[in-house]
C-alpha positions as CSV (number, residue, x, y, z in Angstrom):
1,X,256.5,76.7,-32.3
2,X,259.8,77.1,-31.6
3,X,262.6,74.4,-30.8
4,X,263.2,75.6,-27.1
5,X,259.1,75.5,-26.2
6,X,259.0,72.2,-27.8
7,X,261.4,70.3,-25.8
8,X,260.1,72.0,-22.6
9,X,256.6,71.1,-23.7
10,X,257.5,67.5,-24.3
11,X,260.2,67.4,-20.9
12,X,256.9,68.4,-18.9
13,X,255.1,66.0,-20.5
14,X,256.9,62.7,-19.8
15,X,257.3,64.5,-15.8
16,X,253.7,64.1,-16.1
17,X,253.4,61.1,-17.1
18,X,256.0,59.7,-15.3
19,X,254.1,61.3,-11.7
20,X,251.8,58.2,-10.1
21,X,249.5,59.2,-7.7
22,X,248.5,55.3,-6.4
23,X,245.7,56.4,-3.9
24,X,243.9,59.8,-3.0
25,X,244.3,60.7,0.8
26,X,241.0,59.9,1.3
27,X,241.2,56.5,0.0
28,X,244.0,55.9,1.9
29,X,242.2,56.6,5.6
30,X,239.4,53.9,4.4
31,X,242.5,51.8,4.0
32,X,243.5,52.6,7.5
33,X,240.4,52.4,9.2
34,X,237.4,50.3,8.7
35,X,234.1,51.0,8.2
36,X,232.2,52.5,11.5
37,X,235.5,53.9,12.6
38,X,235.1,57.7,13.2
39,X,238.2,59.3,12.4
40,X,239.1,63.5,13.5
41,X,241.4,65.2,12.0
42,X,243.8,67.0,14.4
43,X,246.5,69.4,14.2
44,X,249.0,69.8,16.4
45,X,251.7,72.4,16.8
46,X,255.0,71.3,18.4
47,X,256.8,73.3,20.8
48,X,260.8,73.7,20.7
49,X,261.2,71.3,23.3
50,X,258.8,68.7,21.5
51,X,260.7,69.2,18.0
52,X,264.1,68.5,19.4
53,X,262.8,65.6,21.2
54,X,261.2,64.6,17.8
55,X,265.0,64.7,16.1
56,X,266.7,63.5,18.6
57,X,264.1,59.9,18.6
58,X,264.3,59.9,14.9
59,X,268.0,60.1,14.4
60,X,270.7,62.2,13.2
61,X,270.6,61.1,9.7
62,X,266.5,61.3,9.6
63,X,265.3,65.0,8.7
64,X,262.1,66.2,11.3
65,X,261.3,69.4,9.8
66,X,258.3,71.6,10.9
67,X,256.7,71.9,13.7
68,X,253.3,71.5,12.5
69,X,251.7,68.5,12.4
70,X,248.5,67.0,11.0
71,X,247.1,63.5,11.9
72,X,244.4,61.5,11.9
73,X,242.8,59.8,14.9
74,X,240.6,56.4,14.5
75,X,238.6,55.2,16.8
76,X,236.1,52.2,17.1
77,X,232.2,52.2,17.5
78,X,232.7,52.5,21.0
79,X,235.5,55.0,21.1
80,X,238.0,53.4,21.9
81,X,241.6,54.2,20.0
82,X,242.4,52.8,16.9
83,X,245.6,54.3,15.5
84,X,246.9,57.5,14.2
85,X,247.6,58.4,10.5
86,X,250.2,60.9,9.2
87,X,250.6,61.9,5.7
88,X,254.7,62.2,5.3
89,X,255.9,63.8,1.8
90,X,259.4,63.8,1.4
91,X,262.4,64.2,-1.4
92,X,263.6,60.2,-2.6
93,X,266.1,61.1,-5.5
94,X,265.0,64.4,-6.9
95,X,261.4,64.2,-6.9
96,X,258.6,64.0,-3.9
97,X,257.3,60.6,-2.3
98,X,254.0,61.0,-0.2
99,X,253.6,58.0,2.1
100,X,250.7,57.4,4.8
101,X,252.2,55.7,8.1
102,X,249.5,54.6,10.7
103,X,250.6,54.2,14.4
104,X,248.7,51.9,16.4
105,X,247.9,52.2,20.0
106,X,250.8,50.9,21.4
107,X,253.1,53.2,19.1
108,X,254.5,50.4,16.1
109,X,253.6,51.1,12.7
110,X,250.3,49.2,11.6
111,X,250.4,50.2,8.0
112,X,252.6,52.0,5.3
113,X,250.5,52.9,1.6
114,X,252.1,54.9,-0.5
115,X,250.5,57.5,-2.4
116,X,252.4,59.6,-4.5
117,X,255.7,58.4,-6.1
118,X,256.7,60.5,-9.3
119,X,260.8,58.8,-9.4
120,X,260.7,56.3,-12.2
121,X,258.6,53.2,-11.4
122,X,261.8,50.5,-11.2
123,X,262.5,52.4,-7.6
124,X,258.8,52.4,-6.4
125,X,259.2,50.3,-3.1
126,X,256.9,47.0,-3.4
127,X,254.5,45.9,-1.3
128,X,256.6,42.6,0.2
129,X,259.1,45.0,1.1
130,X,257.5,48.0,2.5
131,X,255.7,45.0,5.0
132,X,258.3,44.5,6.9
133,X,258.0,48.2,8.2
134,X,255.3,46.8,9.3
135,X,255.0,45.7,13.6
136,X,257.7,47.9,14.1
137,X,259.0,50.4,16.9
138,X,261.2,52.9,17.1
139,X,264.9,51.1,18.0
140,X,267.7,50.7,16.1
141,X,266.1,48.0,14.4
142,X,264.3,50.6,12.2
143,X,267.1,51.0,10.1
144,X,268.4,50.1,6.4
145,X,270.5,47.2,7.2
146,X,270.0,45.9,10.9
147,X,266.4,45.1,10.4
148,X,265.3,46.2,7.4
149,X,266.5,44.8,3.9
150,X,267.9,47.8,1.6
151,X,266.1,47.8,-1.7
152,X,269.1,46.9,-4.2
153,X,268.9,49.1,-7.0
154,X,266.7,51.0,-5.2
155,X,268.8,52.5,-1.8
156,X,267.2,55.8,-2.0
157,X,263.9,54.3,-2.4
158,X,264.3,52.4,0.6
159,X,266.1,54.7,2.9
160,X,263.4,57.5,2.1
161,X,260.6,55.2,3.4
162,X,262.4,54.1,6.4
163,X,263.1,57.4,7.1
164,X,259.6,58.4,7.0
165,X,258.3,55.5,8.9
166,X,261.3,56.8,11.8
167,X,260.4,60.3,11.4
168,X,256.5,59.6,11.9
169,X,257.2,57.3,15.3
170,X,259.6,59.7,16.7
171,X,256.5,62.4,16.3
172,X,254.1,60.0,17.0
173,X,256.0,59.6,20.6
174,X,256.4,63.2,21.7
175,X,252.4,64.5,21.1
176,X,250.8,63.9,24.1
């Protein structure tokens, strides 16, 4: 074995073992929903018009990209609406963060899990923290700073996850 395959071995190795996967998507919608709920999966493809609006809502330092989008739809026993679930898997520092943000029927954020976090554990966002996304709307409040508490030692942490949270919202609000 030579020297070079041996350090890329062991580099993809700790990247490995370093990557935490917390919940599976599935386990995260039981999470979101309680049992009896019926949830549908629906896609929904944005126009131009529905994307800008999407950006604009979010702010200018929050990245919408795509216009597809995938959610998930609860409702009760009896139909009635529950909340919406978006999967959102975005760049913190130089690796990917997948988070789930639900939506509840008056359009605040009911729940943030995270489900994927592969940048070294000291920045993973803890629970107390990530709660006070919680009950929120989209206003300026949503931001590191005015209402929400920057993570210290973690900034990139934080802002990723508020981001998200702004990002999902400002979609959220523009499909009908």
């Amino acid at each position: 074995m030579t020297r070079a395959f041996a350090c890329g071995l062991l580099i993809a190795v700790a990247a490995e073992a370093r990557a935490a996967v917390m919940l599976t998507q599935a386990q995260a919608l039981s999470l979101a929903f309680p049992e009896g709920s019926k949830v549908e999966r629906k896609t929904v493809f944005l126009t131009d018009e529905q994307l800008a609006k999407a950006k604009t809502l979010a702010g200018p330092d929050v990245d919408v990209h795509g216009a597809l989008v995938v959610r998930y739809v609860g409702t009760d026993p009896a139909g009635k609406p529950i909340g919406t679930a978006y999967f959102d898997t975005h760049r913190v520092r130089t690796v990917d963060e997948t988070l789930m943000v639900v939506v509840d029927p008056s359009g605040r954020a009911s729940r943030v899990e995270i489900l994927d976090f592969d940048e070294p554990p000291e920045y993973l966002p803890k629970k107390g923290w990530l709660a006070q996304l919680l009950g929120r709307d989209l206003d300026d409040e949503l931001r590191l700073k005015r209402g929400i508490r920057p993570i210290t030692g973690a900034s990139l942490s934080s802002k990723a996850a508020t981001d998200a949270v702004r990002r999902i919202l400002a979609l959220h609000r523009v499909i009908p």
